[in-house]
N, C-alpha and C positions, 0 to 999 in steps of 0.2 A: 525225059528232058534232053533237048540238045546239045552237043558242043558247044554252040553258036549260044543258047541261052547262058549255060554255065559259064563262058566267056565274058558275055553280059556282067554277070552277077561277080566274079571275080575281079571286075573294074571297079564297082561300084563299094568296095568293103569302107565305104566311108559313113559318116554320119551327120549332118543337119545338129544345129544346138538345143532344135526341139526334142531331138532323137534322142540324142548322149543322155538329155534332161530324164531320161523315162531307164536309164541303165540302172542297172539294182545297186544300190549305193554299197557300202562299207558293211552297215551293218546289217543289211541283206544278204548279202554273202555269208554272213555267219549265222543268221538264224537261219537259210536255205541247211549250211552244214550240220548245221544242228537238229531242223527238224525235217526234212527230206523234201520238201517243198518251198512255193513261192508263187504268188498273186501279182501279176506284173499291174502297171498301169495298162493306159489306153494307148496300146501299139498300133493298133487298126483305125481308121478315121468309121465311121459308119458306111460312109462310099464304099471302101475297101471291103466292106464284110458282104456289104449288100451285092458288089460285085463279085466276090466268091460266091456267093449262093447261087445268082445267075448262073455261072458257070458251072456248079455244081448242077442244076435242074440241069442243065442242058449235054451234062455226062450219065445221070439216069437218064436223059433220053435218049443215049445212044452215041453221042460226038466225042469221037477220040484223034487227039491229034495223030498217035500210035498206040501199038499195041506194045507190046513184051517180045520181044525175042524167040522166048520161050516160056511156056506156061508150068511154073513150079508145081510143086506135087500139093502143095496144101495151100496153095491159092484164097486169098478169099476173097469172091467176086459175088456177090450177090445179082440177082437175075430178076425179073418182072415176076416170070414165072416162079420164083421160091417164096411169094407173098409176103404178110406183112407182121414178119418177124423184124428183130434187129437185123439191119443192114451192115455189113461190111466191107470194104472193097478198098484192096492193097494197091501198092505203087502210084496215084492217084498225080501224085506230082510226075511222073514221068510221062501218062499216059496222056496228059491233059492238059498243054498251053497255057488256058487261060486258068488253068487252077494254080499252075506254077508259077503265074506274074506274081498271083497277088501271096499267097503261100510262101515264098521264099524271100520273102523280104528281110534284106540284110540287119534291118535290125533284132529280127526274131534270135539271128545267129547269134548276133553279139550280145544280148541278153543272156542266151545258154553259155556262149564264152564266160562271158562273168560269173554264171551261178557254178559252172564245172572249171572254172582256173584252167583253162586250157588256152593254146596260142589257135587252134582253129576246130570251128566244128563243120563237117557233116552231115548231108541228108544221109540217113539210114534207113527209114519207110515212113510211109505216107499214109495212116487207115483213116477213109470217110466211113463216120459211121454215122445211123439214122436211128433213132430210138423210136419208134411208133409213141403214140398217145393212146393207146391199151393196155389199161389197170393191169389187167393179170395176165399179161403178153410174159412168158416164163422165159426167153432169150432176153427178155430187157433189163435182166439182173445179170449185173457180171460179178460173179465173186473174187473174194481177197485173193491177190496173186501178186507180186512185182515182176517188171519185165526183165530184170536179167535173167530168170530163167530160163527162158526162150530163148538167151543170147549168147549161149555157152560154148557157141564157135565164133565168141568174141574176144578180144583180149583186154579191154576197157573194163576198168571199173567206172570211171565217167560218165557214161551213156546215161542222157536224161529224154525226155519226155514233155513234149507243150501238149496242152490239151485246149484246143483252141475253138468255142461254142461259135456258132453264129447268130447268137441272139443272146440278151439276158440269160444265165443256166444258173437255179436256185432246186432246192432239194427236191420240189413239187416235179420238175422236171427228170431227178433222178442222174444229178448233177455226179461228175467225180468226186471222189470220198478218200482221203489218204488216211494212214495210220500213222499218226504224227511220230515220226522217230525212230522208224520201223527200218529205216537202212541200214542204220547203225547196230540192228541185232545180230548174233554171231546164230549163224543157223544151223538147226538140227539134224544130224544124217546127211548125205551125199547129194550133191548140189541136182546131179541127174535125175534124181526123182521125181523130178517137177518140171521138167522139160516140155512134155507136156501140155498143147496150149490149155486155158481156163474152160472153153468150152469143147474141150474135149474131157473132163474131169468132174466127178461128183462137187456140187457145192458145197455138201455136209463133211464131207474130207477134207476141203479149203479149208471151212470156215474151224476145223479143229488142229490144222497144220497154223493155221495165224496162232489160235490159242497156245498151244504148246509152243510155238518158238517165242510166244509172251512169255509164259511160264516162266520156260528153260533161261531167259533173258533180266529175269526180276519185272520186267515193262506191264507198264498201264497198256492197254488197251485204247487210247483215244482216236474216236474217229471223227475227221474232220473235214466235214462238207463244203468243196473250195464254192462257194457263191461269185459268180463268175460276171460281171457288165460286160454287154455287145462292146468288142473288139480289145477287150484285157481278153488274158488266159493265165490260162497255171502253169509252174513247170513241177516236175517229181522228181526224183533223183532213178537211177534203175531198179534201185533195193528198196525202196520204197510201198510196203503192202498199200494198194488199193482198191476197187471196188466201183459199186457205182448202183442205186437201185431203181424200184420203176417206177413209170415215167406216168405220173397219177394227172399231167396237167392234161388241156384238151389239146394242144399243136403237139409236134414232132418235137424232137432232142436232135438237132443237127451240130456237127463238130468233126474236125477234122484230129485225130491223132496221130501226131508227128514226131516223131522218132529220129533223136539226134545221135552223131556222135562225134567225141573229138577225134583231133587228125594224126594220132598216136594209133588208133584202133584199128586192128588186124584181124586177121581170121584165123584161127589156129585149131588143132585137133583136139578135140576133145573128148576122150573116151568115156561111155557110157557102162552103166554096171554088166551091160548086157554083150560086152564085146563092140557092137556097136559105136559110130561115133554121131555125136550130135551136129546137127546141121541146120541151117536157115534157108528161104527159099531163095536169095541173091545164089546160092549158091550154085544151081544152074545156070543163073541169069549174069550175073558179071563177067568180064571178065577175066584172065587169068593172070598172076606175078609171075614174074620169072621163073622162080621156082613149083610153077602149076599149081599156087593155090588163088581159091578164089579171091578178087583183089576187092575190096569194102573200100576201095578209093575210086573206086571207074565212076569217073565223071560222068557216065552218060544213066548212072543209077542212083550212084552217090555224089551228087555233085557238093562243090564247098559251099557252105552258107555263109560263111565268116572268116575270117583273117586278119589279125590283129596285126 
């Protein structure tokens, strides 16, 4: 994304009375708190979604307004050439104008401002993923995992998550799936262990890491399949276990997963059991504070989405 856009978007932190109308009321905010999600209204008009999909075909085929800087070490950029597995492919908003008009609409922010109480959120990444319409396609199951794992050169506990389909997403399709309640578990053994991404990790190890920190928690187990209308989406909390299965209908599972955070959130060292410290891919690509660490505010990666 540009200066020049992020300047854009930074004028505009206002809202329309239709807009404000669709913000998560009172007691949204506390059932999000309470149970690590939330089902927005209709944020996207059908125009607007039908216009990201455009643009989306037209970044598998190749059109980028830019690239990256720099190519992170664990990138994920799906190719023609790696067929037709789940698709994945980072930074999306940066790399791609017209996916960034309609993608970062300030009211998406101000929805996450409301559900994570904060004065501003954050782009933090951008993944378009593709679910193929192949029963027993085995990348099209993502197992239980919540994303602050991955986020542990994070300093936020805030960091939420919109999962936002372009189309109707119902379980045939193999829709997100939360574990109601599951942020609030106090978790098992050292955070680093899970660092990790999900598909790099046995599923049957997952699927017995959710059990156990059930256990260890006294918690039910409920899982709960967000049924998504063309242009609502969900949002998750970061400690939030999800999921997601396969994709049995006959079209694709198209959606963007967007990765917020509030404007408190910093990058900080975080040492791993192994001497090691844990790391994100910004962390080439930003960049640098004063003090040379990598800066999770560079507007030209992380741009603001909101501002109260």
């Amino acid at each position: 994304m540009t200066a020049q856009t992020s300047q854009t978007l930074a004028a505009a932190f206002t809202l329309t009375d239709a807009e404000a109308a669709l913000l998560p009321t009172d007691a949204e905010v506390q059932a999000y708190a309470e149970h690590g999600w939330h089902l927005t209204g209709k944020l996207f008009s059908d125009e607007e979604i039908d216009t990201l999909a455009a643009a989306v075909d037209r970044y598998y085929a190749g059109e980028r307004s830019r690239q990256l800087p720099v190519r992170p070490p664990k990138l994920a950029a799906w190719k023609p050439e790696d067929g037709p597995v789940q698709r994945h492919n980072d930074y999306v908003h940066h790399e791609s104008d017209p996916i960034a008009k309609i993608l970062c609409k300030p009211l998406v922010g101000a929805v996450a401002a409301r559900l994570a109480q904060a004065e501003q959120i954050r782009v933090f990444q951008s993944t378009l993923i593709y679910k193929p319409p192949v029963a027993g396609e085995p990348t099209n199951v993502v197992p239980w995992h919540f994303d602050r794992h991955y986020w542990a050169s994070c300093t936020s506990e805030k960091m939420l998550t919109a999962f936002i389909p372009f189309h109707d997403c119902g379980e045939e399709m193999g829709t997100i799936t939360m574990v109601d309640g599951s942020h609030r578990w106090e978790e098992i053994g050292r955070e680093d262990s899970m660092v990790r991404h999900f598909a790099e990790r046995d599923k049957t190890d997952l699927e017995r890491v959710l059990a156990e920190n059930a256990a260890y928690n006294g918690a039910e187990i409920r899982k709960i399949p967000m049924l998504i209308p063309k242009g609502h989406m969900s949002f998750h909390h970061c400690r939030t276990y999800h999921g997601s299965g396969p994709n049995l209908s006959t079209r694709p599972r198209q959606a963007i997963s967007f990765h917020l955070q509030d404007g408190a959130n910093e990058f900080q060292r975080f040492e791993l059991s192994d001497g090691s410290f844990a790391a994100y891919n910004h962390d080439v690509v930003v960049r640098r504070t004063a003090d040379g660490r990598p800066d999770y505010a560079d507007p030209e990666i992380c741009p603001v989405l909101w501002r109260n």
